[in-house]
Wavefront OBJ file of the C-alpha trace (Angstrom):
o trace
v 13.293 -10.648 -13.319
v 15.833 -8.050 -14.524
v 13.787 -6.476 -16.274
v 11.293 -6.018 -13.678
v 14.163 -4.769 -10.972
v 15.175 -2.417 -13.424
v 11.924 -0.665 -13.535
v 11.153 -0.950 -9.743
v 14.685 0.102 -9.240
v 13.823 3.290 -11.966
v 10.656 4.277 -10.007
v 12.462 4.235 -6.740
v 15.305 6.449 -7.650
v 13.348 8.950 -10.023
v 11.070 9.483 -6.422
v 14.301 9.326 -4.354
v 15.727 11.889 -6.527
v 12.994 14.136 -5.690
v 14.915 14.752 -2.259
v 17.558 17.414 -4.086
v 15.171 19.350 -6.542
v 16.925 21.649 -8.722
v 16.588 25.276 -9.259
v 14.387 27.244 -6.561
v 11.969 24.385 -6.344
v 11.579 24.122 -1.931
v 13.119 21.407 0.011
v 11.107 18.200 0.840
v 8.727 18.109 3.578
v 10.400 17.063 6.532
v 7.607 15.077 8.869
v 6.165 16.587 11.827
v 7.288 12.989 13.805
v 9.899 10.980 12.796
v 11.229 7.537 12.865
v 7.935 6.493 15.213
v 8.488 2.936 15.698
v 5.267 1.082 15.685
v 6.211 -2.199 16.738
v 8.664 -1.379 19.951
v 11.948 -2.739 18.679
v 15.197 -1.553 17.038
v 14.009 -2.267 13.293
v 14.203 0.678 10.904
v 11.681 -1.636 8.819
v 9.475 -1.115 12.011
v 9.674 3.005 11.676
v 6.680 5.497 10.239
v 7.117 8.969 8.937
v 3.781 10.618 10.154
v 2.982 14.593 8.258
v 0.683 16.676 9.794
v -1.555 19.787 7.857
v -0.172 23.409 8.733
v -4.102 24.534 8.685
v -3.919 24.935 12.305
v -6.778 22.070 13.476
v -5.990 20.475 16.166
v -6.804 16.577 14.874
v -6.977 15.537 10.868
v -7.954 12.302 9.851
v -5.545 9.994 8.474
v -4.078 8.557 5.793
v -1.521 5.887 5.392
v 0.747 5.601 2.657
v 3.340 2.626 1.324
v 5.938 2.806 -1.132
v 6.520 0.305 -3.463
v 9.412 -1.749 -4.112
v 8.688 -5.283 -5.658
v 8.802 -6.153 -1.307
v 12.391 -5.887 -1.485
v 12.771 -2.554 0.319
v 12.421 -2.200 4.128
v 13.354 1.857 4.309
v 11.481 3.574 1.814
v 8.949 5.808 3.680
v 10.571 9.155 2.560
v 9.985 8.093 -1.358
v 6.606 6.581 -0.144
v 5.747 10.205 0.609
v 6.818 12.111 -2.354
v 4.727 9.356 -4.801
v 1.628 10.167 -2.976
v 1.663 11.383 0.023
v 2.130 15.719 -0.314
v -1.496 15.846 -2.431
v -2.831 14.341 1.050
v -1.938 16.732 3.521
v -2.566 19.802 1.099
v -5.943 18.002 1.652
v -5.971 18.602 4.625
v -5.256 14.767 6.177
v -2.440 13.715 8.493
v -0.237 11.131 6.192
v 1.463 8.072 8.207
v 4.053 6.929 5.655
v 5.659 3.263 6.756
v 8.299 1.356 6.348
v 8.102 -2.575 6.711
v 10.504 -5.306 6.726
v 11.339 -6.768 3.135
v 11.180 -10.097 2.044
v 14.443 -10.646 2.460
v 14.089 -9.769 5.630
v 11.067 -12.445 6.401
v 8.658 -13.932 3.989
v 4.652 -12.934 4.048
v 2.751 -12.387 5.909
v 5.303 -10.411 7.761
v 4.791 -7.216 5.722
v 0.420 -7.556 5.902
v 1.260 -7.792 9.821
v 3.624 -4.941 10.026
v 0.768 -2.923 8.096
v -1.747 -3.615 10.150
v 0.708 -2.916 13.371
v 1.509 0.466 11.929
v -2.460 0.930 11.931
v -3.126 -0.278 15.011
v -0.044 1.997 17.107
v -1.607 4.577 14.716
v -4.922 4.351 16.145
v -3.450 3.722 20.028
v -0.925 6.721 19.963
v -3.736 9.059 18.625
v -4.259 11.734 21.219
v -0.977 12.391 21.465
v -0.052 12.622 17.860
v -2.854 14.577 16.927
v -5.335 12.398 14.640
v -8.687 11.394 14.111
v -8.991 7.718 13.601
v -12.827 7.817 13.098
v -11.397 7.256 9.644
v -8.157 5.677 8.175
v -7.210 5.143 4.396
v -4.752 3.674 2.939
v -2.913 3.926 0.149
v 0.668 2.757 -1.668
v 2.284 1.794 -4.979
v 2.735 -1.217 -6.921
v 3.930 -3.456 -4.033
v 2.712 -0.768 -1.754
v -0.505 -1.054 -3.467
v -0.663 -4.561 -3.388
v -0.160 -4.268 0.325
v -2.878 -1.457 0.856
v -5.357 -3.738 -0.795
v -4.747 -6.226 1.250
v -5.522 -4.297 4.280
v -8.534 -3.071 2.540
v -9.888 -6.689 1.946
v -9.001 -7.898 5.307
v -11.190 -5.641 7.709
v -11.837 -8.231 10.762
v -10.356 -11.033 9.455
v -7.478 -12.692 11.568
v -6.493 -15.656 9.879
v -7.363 -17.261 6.426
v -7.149 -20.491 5.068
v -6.627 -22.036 1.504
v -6.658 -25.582 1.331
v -4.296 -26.895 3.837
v -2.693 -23.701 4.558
v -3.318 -21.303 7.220
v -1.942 -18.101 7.635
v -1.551 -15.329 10.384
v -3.303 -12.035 9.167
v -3.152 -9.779 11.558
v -0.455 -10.903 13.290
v 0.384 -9.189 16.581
v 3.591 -6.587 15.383
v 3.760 -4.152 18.119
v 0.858 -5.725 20.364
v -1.891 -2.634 20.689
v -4.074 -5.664 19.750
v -7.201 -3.910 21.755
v -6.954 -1.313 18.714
v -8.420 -2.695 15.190
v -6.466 -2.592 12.015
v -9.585 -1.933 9.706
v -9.142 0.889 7.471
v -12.416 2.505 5.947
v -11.363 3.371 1.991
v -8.258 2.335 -0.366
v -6.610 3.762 -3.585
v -4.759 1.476 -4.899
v -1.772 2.600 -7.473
v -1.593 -0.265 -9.669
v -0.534 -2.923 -7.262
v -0.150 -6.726 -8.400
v -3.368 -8.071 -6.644
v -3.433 -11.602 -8.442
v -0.535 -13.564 -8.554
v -2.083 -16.619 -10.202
v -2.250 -14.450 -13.365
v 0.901 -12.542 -13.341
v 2.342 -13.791 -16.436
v 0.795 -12.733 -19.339
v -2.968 -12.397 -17.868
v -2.932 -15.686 -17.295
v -0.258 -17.737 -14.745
v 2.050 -17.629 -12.117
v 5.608 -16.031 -12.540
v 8.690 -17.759 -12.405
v 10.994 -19.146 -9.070
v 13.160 -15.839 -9.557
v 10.197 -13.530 -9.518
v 9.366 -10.983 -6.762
v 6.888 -12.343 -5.401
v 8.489 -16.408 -5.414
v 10.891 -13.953 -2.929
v 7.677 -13.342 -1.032
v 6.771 -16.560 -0.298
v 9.910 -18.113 -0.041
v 9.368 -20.887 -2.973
v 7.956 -21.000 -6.727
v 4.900 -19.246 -7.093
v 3.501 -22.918 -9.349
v 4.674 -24.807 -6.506
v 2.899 -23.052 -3.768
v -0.541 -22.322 -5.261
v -2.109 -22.242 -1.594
v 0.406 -19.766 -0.316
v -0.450 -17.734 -3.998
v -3.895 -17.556 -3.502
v -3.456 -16.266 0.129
v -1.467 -13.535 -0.970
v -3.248 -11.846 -3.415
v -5.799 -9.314 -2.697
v -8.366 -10.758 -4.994
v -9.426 -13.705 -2.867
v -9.968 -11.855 0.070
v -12.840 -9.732 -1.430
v -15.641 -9.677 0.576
v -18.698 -7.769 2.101
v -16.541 -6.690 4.388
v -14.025 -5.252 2.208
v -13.821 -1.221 1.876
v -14.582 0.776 -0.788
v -11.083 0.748 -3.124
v -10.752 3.185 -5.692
v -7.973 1.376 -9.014
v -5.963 3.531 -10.592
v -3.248 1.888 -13.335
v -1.797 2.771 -16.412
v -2.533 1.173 -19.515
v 1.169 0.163 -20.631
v 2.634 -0.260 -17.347
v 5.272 -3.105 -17.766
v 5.530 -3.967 -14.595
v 2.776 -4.861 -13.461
v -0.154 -5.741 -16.052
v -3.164 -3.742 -16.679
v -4.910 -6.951 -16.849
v -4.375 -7.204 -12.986
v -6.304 -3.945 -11.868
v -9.143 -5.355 -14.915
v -9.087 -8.694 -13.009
v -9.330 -7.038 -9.008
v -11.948 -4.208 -10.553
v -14.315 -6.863 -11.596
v -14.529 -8.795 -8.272
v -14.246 -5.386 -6.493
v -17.482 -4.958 -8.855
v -19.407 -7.995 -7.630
v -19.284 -7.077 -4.616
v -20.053 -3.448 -4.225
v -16.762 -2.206 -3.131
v -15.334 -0.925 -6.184
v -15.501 2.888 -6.651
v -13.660 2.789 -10.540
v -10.857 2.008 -12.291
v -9.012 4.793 -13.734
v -6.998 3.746 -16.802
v -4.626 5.869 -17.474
v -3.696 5.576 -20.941
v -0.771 5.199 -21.745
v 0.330 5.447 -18.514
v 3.172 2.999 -17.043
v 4.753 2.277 -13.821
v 4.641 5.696 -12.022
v 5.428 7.621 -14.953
v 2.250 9.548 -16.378
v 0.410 7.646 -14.304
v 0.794 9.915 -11.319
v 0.056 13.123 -13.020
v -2.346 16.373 -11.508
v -5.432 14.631 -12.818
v -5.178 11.338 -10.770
v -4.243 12.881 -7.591
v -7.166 14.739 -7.976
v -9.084 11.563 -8.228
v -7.434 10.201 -4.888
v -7.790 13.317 -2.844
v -11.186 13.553 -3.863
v -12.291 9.564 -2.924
v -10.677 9.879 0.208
v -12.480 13.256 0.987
v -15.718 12.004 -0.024
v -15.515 8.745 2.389
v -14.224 10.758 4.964
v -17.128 13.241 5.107
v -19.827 10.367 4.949
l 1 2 3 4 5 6 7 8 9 10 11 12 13 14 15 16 17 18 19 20 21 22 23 24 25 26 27 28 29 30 31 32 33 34 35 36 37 38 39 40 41 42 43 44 45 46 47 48 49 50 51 52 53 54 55 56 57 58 59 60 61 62 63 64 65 66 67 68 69 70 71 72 73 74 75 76 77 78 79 80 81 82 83 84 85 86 87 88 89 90 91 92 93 94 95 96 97 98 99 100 101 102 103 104 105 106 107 108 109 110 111 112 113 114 115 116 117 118 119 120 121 122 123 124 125 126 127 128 129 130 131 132 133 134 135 136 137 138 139 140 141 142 143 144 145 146 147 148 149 150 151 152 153 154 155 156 157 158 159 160 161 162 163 164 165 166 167 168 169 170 171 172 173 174 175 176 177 178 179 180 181 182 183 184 185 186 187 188 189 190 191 192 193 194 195 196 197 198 199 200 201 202 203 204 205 206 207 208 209 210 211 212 213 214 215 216 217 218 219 220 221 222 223 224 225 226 227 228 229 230 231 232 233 234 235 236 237 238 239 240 241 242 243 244 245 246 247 248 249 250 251 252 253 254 255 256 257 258 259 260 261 262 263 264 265 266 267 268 269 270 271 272 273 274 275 276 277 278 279 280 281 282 283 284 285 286 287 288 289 290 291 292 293 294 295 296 297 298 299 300 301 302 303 304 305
C-alpha cells in the first residue's frame, strides 16, 4: 500500500508541479469556464474545468478528461489537464476536465455516477458553453483511466448485477437524466480495469489496498462488488471503441492488466490497440510526444467518422 501511495502520490505532484514551470516556459492554461458544477450542489468534488480551442469555431467537439489518483483525490482537475488534456485542444477539441468525490468521500459507484453526471450537464449545458456533443470521448489516468473505461463499457446500461448484488450505474448526480451519458471512443492511460487479478496477474489485493477503499471492504471478501467494478466485465457490443496505452514496467498498476482488458476488448470488436510502451511506467515515459500523438489521432479519427 505504501508503496503504491508513494507512486500515485509521485505522479500527482510531478503534474502538479507543472503549475510553476521554470525559466520562460508560459504559464498554465487557465480554462475558458471554471469551477462548473455539474451536479447543483456546494461540492468542489462536483466541479469541471472545461478548455475551449482559440481557432475561432464557434462549437468543438468534446473531450473529457480524469486525473488519476488511486480514487483518493476529489480536486484534481487542474493536474487532470496538464497529463492529457493540452495535446486535445491543440487538436482542436473542447476538454471538460472533472473532479469527483473520492472514496473517502463515498464508496463506488459514486465516482462512475459523478462521471456520467459530468457527461450528461455536459451534453445539457451545450449551447451555451459552446460544444458539439454529436461526439464525446473520454479519457483519464490510472484511476482516471479505470474510470473512463468504465464509462466506455457502460453505454446504456443503468444498473448491473453480479450474483446477488446490484448496483446503481448511472446514478442520477445532477439530474439532466433526459441527456445520455454514452460517450462514443476511450483512451485509456493504463488504468487498473481488473481487480480480480491485481496482485501479481493473478488475485485480488489486500484489505489496505486502493481499491478495498473503493468498495468499502476486502477486495477477497467482496468478489461480487469486485467484479462490478472493473471495466472488464462490462465489455460488450455496446461498448466503444477504447484505444490501451500502458507502459511495460509500470509498478503501479500491472501491464498484465491492459494485456488482460485488450484481449476481451479484442473479442469483441472494440479494441483499437494496445500501445506498450516499453519501458514505460506510471506516467513517466509513458506520456511522451509519440503517445499523444496516438490519442489525438484515435480521437480525431472517431470523431470524423
Amino acid at each position: 500500500m505504501k508503496k503504491f501511495l508513494l507512486s500515485i502520490f509521485s505522479l500527482m505532484f510531478s503534474l502538479v508541479g507543472l503549475a510553476q514551470p521554470p525559466g520562460n516556459f508560459p504559464p498554465p492554461v487557465q480554462p475558458d469556464f471554471a469551477n462548473l458544477n455539474y451536479a447543483g450542489d456546494d461540492l468542489e468534488a462536483h466541479t469541471l474545468d472545461l478548455y475551449i480551442p482559440k481557432d475561432g469555431n464557434d462549437k468543438h467537439k468534446l473531450i473529457v478528461v480524469i486525473y488519476g489518483s488511486a480514487w483518493f483525490g476529489n480536486n484534481l482537475k487542474t493536474a487532470g489537464y496538464m497529463g492529457v488534456g493540452q495535446p486535445l485542444t491543440d487538436a482542436g477539441f473542447a476538454v471538460a476536465s472533472i473532479n469527483h468525490r473520492s472514496s473517502g468521500d463515498a464508496k463506488y459507484p459514486a465516482q462512475i455516477n459523478d462521471v456520467k453526471g459530468a457527461i450528461r450537464y455536459l451534453k445539457a449545458n451545450a449551447e451555451k458553453l459552446g460544444i458539439d456533443t454529436t461526439f464525446v470521448g473520454i479519457t483519464g489516468f490510472s484511476s482516471g483511466g479505470h474510470l473512463s473505461s468504465m464509462a466506455g463499457v457502460t453505454n446504456g446500461m443503468k444498473t448491473r448485477t453480479v450474483g446477488a448484488t446490484t448496483i446503481d450505474i448511472e446514478g442520477n448526480v445532477g439530474g439532466n437524466l433526459q441527456h445520455s451519458s454514452d460517450v462514443d471512443a476511450v483512451v485509456d492511460w493504463f488504468g487498473p480495469v481488473d481487480m480480480a487479478r491485481m496482485e501479481n496477474c493473478s488475485t485480488v489485493k489486500d484489505a489496505n489496498s486502493p481499491e478495498a477503499a473503493l468498495i468499502g471492504g476486502a477486495p477477497a471478501d467482496n468478489p461480487e462488488l469486485i467484479a462490478l467494478i472493473s471495466p472488464i466485465t462490462y465489455v460488450s457490443d455496446s461498448t466503444a471503441p477504447i484505444l490501451v496505452i500502458h507502459g511495460t514496467t509500470d509498478n503501479v498498476v500491472p501491464f498484465c492488466q491492459s494485456q488482460f482488458f485488450s484481449q476481451e476488448l479484442a473479442k469483441a470488436g472494440k479494441l483499437e490497440k494496445l500501445i506498450a510502451v516499453e519501458n514505460g511506467q506510471h506516467g513517466p515515459i509513458t506520456f511522451n510526444e509519440d503517445t499523444f500523438k496516438e490519442m489525438v489521432d484515435f480521437f480525431t479519427r472517431q470523431a470524423n467518422k
